[in-house]
matplotlib code that plots the C-alpha trace (Angstrom):
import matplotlib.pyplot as plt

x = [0.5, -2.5, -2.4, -1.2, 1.8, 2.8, 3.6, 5.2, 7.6, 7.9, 8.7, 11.3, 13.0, 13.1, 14.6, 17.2, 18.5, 18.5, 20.6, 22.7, 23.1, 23.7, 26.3, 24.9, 24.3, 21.4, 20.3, 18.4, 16.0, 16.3, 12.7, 13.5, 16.4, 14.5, 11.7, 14.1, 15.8, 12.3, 11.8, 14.2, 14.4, 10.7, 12.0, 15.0, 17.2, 19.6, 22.8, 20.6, 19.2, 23.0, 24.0, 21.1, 22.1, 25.9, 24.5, 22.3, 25.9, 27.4, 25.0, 23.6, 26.6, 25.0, 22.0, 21.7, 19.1, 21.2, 23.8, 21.5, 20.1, 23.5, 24.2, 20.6, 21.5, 25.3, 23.4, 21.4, 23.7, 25.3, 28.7, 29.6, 33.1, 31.9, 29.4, 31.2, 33.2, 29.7, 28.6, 31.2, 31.0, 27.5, 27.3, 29.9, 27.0, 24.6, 25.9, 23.4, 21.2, 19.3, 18.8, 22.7, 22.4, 19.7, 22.0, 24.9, 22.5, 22.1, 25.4, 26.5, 23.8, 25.4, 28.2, 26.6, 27.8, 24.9, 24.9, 26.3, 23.1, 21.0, 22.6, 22.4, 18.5, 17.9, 19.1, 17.2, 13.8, 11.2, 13.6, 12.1, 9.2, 6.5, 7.9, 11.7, 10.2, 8.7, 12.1, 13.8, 11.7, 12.1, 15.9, 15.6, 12.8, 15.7, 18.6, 16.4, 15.4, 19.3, 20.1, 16.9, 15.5, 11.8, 10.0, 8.8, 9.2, 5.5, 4.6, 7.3, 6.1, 2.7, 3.9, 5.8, 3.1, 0.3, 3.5, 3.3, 1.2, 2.4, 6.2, 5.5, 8.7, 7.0, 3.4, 5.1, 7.6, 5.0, 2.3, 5.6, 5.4, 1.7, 1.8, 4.9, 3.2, -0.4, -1.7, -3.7, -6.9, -4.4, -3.1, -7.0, -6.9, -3.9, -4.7, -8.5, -6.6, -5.2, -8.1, -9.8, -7.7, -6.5, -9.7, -7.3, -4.4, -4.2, -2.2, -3.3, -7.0, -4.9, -3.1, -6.7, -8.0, -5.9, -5.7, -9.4, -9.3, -6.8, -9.2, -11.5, -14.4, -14.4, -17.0, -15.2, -11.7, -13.5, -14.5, -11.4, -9.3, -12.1, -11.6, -7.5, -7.5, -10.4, -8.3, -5.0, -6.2, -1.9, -2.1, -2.0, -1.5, -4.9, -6.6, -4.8, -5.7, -9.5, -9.7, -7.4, -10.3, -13.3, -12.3, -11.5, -15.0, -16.4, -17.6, -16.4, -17.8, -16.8, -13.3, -13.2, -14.4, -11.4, -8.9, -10.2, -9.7, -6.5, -5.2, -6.4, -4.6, -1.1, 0.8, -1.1, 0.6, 0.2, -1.1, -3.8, -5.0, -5.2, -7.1, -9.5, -9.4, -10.9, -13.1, -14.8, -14.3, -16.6, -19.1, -19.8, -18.2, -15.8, -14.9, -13.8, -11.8, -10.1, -9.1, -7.5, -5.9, -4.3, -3.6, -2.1, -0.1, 1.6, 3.0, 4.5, 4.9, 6.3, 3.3, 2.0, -1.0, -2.5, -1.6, -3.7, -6.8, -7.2, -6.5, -9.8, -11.8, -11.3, -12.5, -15.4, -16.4, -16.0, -12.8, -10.7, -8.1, -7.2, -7.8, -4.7, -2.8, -2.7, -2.2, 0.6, 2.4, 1.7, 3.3, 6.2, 7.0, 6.1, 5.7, 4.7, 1.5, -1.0, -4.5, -2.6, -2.5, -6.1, -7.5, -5.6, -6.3, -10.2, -10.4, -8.5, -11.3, -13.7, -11.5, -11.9, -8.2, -7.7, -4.4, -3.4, -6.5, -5.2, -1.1, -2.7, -4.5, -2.2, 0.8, -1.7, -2.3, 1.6, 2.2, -1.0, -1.4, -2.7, -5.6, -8.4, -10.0, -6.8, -8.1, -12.0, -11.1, -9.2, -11.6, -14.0, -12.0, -12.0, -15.5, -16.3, -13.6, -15.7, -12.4, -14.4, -12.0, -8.9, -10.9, -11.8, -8.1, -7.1, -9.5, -7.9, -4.7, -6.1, -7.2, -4.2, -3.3, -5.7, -7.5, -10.7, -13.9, -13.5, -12.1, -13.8, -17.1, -15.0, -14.5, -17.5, -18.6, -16.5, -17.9, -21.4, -20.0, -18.4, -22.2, -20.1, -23.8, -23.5, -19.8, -20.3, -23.8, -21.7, -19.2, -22.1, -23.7, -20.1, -19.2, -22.2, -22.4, -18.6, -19.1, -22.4, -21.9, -19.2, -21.9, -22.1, -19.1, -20.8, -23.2, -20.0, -18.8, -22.4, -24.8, -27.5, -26.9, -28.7, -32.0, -31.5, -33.9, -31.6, -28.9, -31.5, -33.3, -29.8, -29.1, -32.6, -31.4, -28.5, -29.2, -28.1, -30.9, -31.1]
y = [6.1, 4.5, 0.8, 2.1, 4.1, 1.4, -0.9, 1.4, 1.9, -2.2, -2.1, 0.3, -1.4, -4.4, -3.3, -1.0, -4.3, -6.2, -3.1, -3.6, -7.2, -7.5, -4.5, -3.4, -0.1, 1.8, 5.7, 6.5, 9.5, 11.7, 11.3, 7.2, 7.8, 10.3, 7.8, 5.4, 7.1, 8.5, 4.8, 3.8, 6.8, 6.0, 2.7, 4.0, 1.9, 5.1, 3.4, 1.9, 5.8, 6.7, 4.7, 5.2, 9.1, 8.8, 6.8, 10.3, 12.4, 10.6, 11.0, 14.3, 16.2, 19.0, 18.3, 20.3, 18.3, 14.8, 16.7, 18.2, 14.3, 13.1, 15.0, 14.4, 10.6, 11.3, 12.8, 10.2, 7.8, 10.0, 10.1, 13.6, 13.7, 13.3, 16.4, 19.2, 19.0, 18.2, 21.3, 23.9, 21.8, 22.6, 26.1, 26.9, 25.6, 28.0, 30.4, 31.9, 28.9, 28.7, 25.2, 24.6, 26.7, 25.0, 21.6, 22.9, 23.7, 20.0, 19.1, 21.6, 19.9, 16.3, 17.9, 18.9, 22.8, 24.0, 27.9, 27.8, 25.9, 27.8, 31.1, 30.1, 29.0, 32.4, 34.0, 31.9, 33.0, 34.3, 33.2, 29.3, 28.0, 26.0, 22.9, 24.4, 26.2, 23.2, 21.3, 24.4, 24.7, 20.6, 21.0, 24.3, 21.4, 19.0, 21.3, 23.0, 19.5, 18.4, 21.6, 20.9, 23.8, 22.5, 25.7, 26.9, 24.0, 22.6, 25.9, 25.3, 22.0, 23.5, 25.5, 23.4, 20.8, 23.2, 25.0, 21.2, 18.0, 15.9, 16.0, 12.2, 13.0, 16.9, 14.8, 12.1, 15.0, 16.7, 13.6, 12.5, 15.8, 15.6, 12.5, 13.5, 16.1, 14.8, 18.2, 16.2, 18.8, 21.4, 18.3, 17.9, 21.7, 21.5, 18.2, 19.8, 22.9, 20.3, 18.8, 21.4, 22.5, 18.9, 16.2, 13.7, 13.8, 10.2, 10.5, 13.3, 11.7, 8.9, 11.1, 13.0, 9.5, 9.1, 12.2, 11.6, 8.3, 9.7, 11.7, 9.0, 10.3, 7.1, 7.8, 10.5, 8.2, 6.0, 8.0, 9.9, 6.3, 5.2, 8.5, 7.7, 4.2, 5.5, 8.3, 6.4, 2.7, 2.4, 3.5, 0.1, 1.4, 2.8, -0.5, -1.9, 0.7, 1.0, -2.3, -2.6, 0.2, -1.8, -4.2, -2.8, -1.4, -4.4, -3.9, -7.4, -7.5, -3.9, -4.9, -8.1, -6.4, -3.9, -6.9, -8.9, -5.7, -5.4, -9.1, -8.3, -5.7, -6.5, -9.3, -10.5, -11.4, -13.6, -11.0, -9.7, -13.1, -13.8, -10.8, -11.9, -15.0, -13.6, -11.4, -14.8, -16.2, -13.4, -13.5, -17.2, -18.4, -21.2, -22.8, -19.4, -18.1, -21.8, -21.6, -18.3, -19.3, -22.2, -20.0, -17.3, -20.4, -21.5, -17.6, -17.8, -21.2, -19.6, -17.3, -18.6, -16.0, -18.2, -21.4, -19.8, -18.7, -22.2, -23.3, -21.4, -22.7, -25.9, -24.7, -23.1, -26.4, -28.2, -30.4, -30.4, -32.2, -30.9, -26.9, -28.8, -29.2, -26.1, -24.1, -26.4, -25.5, -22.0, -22.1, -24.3, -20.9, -18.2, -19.0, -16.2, -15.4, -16.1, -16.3, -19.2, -20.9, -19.6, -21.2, -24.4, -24.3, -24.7, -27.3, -29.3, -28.7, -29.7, -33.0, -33.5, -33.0, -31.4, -31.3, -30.2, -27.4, -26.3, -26.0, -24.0, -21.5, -20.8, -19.9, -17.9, -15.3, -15.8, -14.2, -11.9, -11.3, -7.4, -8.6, -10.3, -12.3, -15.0, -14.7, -15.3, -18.1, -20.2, -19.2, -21.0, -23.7, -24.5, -23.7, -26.4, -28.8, -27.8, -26.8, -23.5, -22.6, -22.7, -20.4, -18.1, -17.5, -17.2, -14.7, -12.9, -12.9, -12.0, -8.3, -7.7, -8.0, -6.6, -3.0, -2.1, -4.3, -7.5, -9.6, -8.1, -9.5, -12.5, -13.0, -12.7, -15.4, -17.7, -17.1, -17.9, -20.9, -22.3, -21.2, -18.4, -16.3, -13.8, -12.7, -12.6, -10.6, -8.3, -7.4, -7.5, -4.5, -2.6, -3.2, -2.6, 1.0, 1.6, 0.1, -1.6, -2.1, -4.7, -6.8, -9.1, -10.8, -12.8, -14.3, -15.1, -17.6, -18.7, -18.3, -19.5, -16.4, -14.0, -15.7, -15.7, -13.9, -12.4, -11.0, -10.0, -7.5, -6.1, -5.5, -4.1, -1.7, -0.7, 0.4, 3.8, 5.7, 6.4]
z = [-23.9, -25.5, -27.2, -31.0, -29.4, -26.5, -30.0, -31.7, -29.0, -28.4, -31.8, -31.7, -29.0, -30.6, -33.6, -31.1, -29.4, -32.9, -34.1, -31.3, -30.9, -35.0, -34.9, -38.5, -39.3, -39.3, -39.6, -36.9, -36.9, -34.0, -33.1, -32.5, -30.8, -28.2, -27.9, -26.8, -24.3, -23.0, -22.8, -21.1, -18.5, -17.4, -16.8, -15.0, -17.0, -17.5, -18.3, -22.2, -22.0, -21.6, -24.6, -26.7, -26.4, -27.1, -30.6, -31.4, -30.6, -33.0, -35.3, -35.2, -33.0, -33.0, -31.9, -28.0, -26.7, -26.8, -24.6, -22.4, -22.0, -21.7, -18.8, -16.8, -17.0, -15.8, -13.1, -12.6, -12.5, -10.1, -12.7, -11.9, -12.4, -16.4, -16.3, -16.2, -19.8, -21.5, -20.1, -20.9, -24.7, -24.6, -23.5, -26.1, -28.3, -26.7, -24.7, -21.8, -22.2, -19.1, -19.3, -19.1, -16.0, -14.2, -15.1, -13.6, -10.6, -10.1, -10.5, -8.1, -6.0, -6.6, -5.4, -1.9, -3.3, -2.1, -1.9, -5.0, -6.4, -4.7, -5.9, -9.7, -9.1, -7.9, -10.8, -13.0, -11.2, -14.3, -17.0, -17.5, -18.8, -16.7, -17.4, -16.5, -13.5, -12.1, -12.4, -11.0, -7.9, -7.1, -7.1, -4.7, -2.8, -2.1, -1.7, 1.3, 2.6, 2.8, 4.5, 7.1, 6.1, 5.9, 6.7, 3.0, 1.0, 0.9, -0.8, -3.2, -4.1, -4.4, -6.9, -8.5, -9.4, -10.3, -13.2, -14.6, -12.9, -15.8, -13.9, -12.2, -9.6, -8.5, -8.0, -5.5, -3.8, -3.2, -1.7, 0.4, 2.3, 2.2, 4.2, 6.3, 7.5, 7.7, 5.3, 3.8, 3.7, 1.8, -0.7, -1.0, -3.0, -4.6, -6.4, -7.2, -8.8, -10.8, -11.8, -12.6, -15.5, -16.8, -15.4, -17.2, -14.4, -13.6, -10.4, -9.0, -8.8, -7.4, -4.4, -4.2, -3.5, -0.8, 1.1, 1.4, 2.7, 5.1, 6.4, 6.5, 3.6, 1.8, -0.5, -1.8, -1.6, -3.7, -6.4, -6.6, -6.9, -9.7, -11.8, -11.5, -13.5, -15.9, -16.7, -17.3, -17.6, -17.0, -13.5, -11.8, -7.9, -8.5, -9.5, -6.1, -4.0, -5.1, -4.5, -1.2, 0.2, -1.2, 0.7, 4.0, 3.5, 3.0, -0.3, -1.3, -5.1, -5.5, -5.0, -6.8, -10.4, -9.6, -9.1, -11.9, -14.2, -13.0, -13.5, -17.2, -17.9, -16.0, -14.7, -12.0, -9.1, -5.9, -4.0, -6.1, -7.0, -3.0, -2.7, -5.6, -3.7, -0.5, -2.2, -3.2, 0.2, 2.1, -0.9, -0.1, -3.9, -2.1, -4.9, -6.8, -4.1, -3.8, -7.5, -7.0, -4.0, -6.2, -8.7, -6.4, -4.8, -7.8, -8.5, -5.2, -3.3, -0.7, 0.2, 4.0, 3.7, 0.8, 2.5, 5.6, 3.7, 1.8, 5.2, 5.9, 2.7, 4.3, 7.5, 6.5, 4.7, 8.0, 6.1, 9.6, 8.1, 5.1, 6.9, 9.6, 6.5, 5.1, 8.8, 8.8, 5.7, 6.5, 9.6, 8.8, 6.4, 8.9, 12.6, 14.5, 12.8, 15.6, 13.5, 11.8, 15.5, 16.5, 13.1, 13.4, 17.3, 15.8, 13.7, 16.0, 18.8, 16.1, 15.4, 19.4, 19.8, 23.1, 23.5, 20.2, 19.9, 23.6, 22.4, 19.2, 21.4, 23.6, 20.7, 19.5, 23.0, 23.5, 20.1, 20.2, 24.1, 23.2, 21.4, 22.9, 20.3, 20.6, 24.9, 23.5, 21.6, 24.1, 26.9, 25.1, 24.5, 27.7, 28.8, 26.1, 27.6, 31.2, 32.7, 33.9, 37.0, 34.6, 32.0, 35.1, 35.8, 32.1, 31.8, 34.6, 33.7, 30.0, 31.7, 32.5, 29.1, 26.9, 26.6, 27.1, 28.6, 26.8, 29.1, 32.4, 30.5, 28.9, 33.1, 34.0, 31.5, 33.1, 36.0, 35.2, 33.4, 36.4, 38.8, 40.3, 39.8, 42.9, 41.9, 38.5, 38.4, 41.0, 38.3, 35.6, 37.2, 37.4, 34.0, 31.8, 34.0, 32.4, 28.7, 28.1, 24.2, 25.2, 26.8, 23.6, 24.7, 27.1, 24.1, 22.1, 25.3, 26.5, 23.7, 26.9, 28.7, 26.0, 27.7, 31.2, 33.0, 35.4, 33.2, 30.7, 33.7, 34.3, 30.9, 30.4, 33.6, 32.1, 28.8, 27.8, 26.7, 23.3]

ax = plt.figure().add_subplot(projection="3d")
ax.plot(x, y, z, "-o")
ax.set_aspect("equal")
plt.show()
């Protein structure tokens, strides 16, 4: 819907409800009253879609279509009991219509009368149009699904969306098995068949965009994502998810233009202007990314992730106290969020508050105990606090933990800290044979270490060759 037709129908709403709320009388053409209930439908408001159409019975009553409409909302609105009476009225109107047929399908459907359904689709096989077909072959899609009869069904969707990609409901059937059942290589050709004959297919660049990111060729993801909102500047998700993708691939600026074009176009809402927010924040614009995080804070008070991240303005700016004051709030909303702790557990060490920095750390490995950044950040903690035999059995207990080398090297750390040399070059040797790219974690405890000449010759020793 471009800009001139998106008015017209705001217009034509407006002057519906004014109808409405006036009572006076009006004579509608049919083509207003089928915009309207087009309207409405997209918006899934059936029940003003419903009433719209009983206003077009009773002014053209014998018009088909509004009792063919009539009986898709009934449907929708899952008032059965109503259905049948419009449908012997209507096929007395046309008899043999195949349209009325394919209705009755879904109400026999509604009506969990299955075989019966099915047995009326499969006489309608070669007698529908595209468009017909398409609806015909979703309905024989769900009625197979609700009998768990699963084999077959992706190639009915297939077919289904390449008869008519403009049917929203057969694009997102069809990405929901798709992603059920991980195909995403075969989505990959289905949506470029698509393409190919209409380049203009908003979503299905979208759900191409995805399947490839699912697949992990980003590039592509990217592109596909970026065609999606310049082919229907109305397909919001895409903006998000472009964005979202940027900036999981750390293409900070890249994602920021995308959110900004989004907020101008739509409502913006708390989380997009927190993600504009620390778009800002990585590219070193503090003071942007703090008045989106104000901004972001006043759509939603309540929002503990934007609390956190001016929280981390204020960190990054070295203002201790008011970064405390914002973890705080954050927390006092959501609890068990344990970079909230770690973060907080900081800028109290830098405020020299030992105890509080110490009670912050350690909320943060018991809510995160898998992950061993929370176990890096209190180890150092208390190497700094030169309480080196308590970090050497933290980091201990931190293996048993955690996954991987981490904390064998976060260990052995501690054990140079505390002039344990012999033991610790012992477990040096052993551990950069197993995983020597994890070695770094011994410059992130004791920056000194990178130059000692002993540790450097083993790590010369040990390197993998290339």
């Amino acid at each position: 819907m471009n800009d001139k037709e998106k008015i017209s129908i705001e217009h034509l709403v407006q002057a519906y409800d004014a109808y409405v709320e006036c009572g006076t009388s009006k004579m509608w053409e049919e083509k207003e009253l089928f915009l309207l209930m087009d309207y409405f439908a997209v918006e899934r408001q059936y029940e003003r879609s419903l009433e719209i159409c009983e206003e077009g019975i009773n002014h053209f009553p014998y018009s088909l279509t509004f009792y063919l409409k009539k009986v898709i909302y009934l449907l929708e609105l899952n008032k059965v009991d109503e259905v049948n009476a419009i449908l012997e009225h209507v096929n007395a109107l046309s008899p043999g219509n195949h349209v009325v047929t394919l209705l009755h399908a879904r109400l026999l459907f509604k009506t969990h009368n299955n075989a019966e359904a099915l047995s009326l689709i499969s006489g309608l096989e070669g007698k529908l149009d595209e468009i017909r077909t398409c609806e015909m072959l979703l309905l024989k899609a769900n009625i197979l699904e609700e009998e768990g009869r699963n084999e077959g069904i992706f190639q009915i969707l297939s077919q289904a969306v390449l008869l008519d990609a403009s049917n929203e409901e057969a694009i997102e059937y069809f990405w929901a098995w798709i992603e059920s059942y991980k195909k995403y290589e075969e989505g990959i050709l289905i949506f470029g068949k698509i393409l190919d004959s209409n380049s203009y297919n908003g979503l299905s660049w979208y759900y191409l965009g995805l399947s490839q990111a699912y697949l992990g060729n980003y590039d592509e993801a990217l592109e596909a994502l970026e065609f999606a909102y310049l082919s229907t500047p109305t397909l919001e998700i895409a903006y998000r998810e472009y964005g979202n993708l940027c900036f999981e691939l750390k293409k900070f600026q890249k994602a920021l233009e995308a959110y900004e074009e989004m907020i101008a176009l739509f409502v913006s809402d708390s989380e997009i202007l927190m993600m504009c927010g620390q778009c800002c924040l990585e590219l070193n614009q503090a003071q942007k990314s703090l008045a989106y995080f104000r901004k972001a804070l006043q759509s939603d008070p309540m929002n503990d992730e934007v609390l956190y991240h001016i929280g981390e303005v204020f960190l990054q700016h070295k203002d201790w106290k008011k970064a405390i004051l914002y973890y705080k709030r954050a927390i006092n909303i959501e609890d068990q969020r344990e970079e909230y702790y770690s973060s907080m557990g900081i800028a109290y060490q830098q405020m020299g508050d030992e105890e509080k920095a110490e009670f912050c750390f350690q909320e943060a490995v018991n809510l995160a105990p898998c992950e061993s950044k929370y176990w890096l950040y209190y180890l150092s903690f208390l190497i700094h606090a030169d309480r080196k035999q308590e970090a050497i059995e933290l980091a201990k207990a931190g293996e048993l933990e955690t996954e991987g080398s981490t904390m064998i090297f976060a260990h052995i750390a501690c054990l140079l800290a505390a002039g344990q040399r012999k033991e610790a070059l012992m477990m040096l040797g052993v551990a950069l044979e197993e995983d020597y790219s994890t070695h770094t974690v011994l410059f992130t405890l004791l920056p000194d270490v990178e130059t000692d000449p002993e540790v450097s010759e083993m790590l010369q020793y040990y390197r993998p060759e290339s």
